[in-house]
C-alpha positions, 0 to 999 in steps of 0.5 A: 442215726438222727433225724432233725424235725424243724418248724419252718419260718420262711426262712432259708436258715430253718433248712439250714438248721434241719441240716445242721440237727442231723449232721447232713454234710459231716460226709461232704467234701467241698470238692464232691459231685452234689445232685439234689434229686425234688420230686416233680410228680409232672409239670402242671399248667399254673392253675394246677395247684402244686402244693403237697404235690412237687418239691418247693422252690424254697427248701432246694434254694435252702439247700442250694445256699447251705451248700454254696456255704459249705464251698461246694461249686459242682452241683445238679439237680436230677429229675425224671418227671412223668411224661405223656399226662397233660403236655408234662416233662421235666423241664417244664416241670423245673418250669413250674415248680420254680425250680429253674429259677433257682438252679440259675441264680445259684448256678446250679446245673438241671439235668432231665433224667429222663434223657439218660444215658441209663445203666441196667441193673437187676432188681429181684431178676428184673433188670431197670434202667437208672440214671448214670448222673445218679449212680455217678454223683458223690453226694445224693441229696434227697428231696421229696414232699410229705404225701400219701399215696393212693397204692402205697398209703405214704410217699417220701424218699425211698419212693422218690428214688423211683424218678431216677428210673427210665420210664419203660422200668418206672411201668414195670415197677407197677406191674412187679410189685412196686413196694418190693422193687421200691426197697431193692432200689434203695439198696442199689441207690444210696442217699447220702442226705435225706429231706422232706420238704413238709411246708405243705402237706398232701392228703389222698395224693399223690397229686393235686387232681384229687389230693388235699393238700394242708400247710405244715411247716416242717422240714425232716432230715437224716443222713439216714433215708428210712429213719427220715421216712419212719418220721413222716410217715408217723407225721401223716398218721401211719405207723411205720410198720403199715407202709409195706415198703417201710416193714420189708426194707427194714426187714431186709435191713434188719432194722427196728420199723420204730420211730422210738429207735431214732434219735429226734433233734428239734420239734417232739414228734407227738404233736405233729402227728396227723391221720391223713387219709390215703384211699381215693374215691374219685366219684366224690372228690370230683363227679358228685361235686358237679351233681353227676350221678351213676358214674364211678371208678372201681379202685384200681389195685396195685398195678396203675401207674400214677400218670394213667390214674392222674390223666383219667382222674384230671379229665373225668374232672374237667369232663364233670365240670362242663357237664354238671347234673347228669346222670350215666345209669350204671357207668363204671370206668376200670383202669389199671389191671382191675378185672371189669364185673358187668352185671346186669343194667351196667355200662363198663368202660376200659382206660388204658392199655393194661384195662383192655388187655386185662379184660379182653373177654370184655370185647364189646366195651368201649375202650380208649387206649395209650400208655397212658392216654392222652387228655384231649382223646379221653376227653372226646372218647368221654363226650361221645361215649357218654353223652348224646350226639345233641350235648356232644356237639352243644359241649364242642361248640360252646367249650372249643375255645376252653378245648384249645386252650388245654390242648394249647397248654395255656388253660388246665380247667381250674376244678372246683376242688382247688378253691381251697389252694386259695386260702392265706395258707397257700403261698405261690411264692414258696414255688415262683416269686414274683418278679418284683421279689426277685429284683428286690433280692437283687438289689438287697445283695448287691448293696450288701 
């Protein structure tokens, strides 16, 4: 099976170009359910950068004109984004990425997953709830973004298939063993076509609460979704094999876990080869760049979902940033099934329902609860916890109007790390073009 690896030009015919390499629509008849499943990791306010973190508005455009082209008039797009973080779901996901805007010019149907109705299926004796719009399309287009990810070192289109599940089996995927369950889903769930939106690149994702993200410019397809995984894993500096998930369905498949075995069409691969790093250390990504010392977060281990991990991660940050130059002793937050240690001189805080429940000897911590908790109670069980009753009522009253506009939904923090997201490299209209831009297409199509 071939995978196409093509520069993109900020052009719509480099997609197009990537689909033609790989043969992507030699299987698809004019007359086929499409579904294009992006991957919305959830709706951020604007501020929150969404390079390298959610699907770009530009490659599903791409796709959404190749396919016009091709005479296809029945097409959605499906996803299931994290819900409970940050005011997120899927619609306002489709919102923020600049999805919605091209699913209307292109008459393009948005379907929000999450709402079902769901079919249950058995996974290794676990039975999940999947998407029916999924099961029951006749071409699944798959459109994940070139990332790390914190628990399974790379994220791309095996995972992705994980937002096509209800939330209930989303947590349960975390709790069973997330790299076996993603592979048995992808036996379930077949991707007819497979692209990696690599414009933008994330390092330590898989979101932006911590995660760099880099321009590529690059766009991988295959009508085959390992073999256009094994490529962008090799892009981001894994070799295939490293990626649990990759090593177990290919031996499932009995598959070579090789990028040599694949037919590449388009760029050489070596020279685009980067070496990312995965691994998350909150405390310096976001606590020590606001002068905060004896604050820190054990790593969480395989079972934390994303949402838990971004929230606490995203408030930690917006808390540190309000709060600069302090010192917490020996503070330690665990979140996710971590068991807590609590030696001696050491203050222990639980995040989260699997936190407190795993450290249920830990009674006298200080907890805060939720699946996952929410970001104005962790902010404020963060102020009462950790600061005096004199900065706690010094940080109410001087950042209340900044704490209603969060919890309003109309101000995200703007954390010092995403400075960097303001460099030329960094395009917003690649996600939302402006208005002007949008009149201009306009008028360029209806004198044509």
């Amino acid at each position: 099976m071939t995978v196409s690896v093509v520069k993109f030009d900020g052009t719509s015919e480099s997609i197009g170009r990537a689909i033609e390499l790989c043969g992507g629509f030699e299987k698809l008849n004019r007359n086929d359910r499409v579904l294009i499943k992006p991957n919305i990791t959830f709706s951020g306010w604007m501020p929150i950068p969404p390079y390298g973190m959610v699907t770009t508005s530009k490659v599903v455009e791409g796709i959404l004109l190749k396919l016009r082209e091709h005479g296809c008039n029945k097409i959605s797009i499906g996803e299931g984004s994290i819900t409970g973080v940050m005011g997120s779901n899927t619609r306002r996901g489709y919102k923020y990425s600049g999805i919605d805007r091209i699913a209307r010019r292109y008459d393009a149907r948005l379907i929000d997953l999450n709402e079902g109705p769901f079919e249950r299926k058995e996974l290794g004796g676990i039975k999940v709830g999947i998407a029916k719009p999924v099961l029951e399309t006749d071409f699944l287009i798959n459109v994940p973004v070139l990332k790390t990810h914190l628990q399974v070192k790379a994220s791309l289109g095996l995972k992705n298939l994980k937002g096509c599940l209800d939330t209930a089996s989303r947590k349960a995927f975390h709790m069973k063993g997330l790299e076996h369950l993603i592979c048995l889903l992808n036996q379930a769930l077949k991707c007819d076509l497979t692209i990696i939106d690599g414009i933008y690149m994330l390092e330590k994702g898989p979101d932006a609460m911590v995660g760099v993200p880099h321009r590529k410019n690059m766009i991988i397809a295959s009508r085959d979704v390992f073999a256009c995984d094994c490529v962008g894993a090799a892009i981001l500096g894994f070799e295939p094999s490293q990626i649990g998930y990759l090593k177990e369905y290919a031996e499932i498949n009995n598959r070579p876990v090789d990028i040599s075995a694949f037919q590449i069409a388009g760029e050489r691969i070596e020279p685009l080869k980067e070496k990312l790093e995965w691994e998350l250390e909150p405390e310096k990504e976001l606590v020590e760049l606001a002068g905060i010392t004896g604050l820190s977060f054990p790593h969480p281990g395989p079972h934390i979902c994303s949402g838990c991990y971004a929230n606490m991660v995203y408030s930690v940050g917006i808390f540190s940033k309000v709060n600069p130059n302090l010192n917490f002793g020996d503070t330690h937050i665990y979140c996710g099934k971590k068991e807590a240690h609590n030696g001696p001189g050491q203050r222990i805080i639980l995040y989260g329902n699997c936190a407190i429940k795993s450290n249920g000897k830990e009674k006298s911590a200080p907890s805060i609860a939720g699946c996952p908790p929410q970001t104005m109670p962790t902010l404020l069980f963060l102020m009462k916890t950790l600061l005096s009753r004199p900065k706690m009522l010094k940080m109410l009253a001087l950042g209340s109007p900044k704490l209603i506009a969060l919890r309003a939904g109309i101000y995200s923090g703007n954390l010092p790390k995403w400075e960097r997201c303001r460099l030329p490299d960094f395009d917003r209209n690649h996600f939302r073009p402006s208005l002007w831009q949008e009149a201009s297409r306009a008028l360029f199509r209806g004198r044509k």
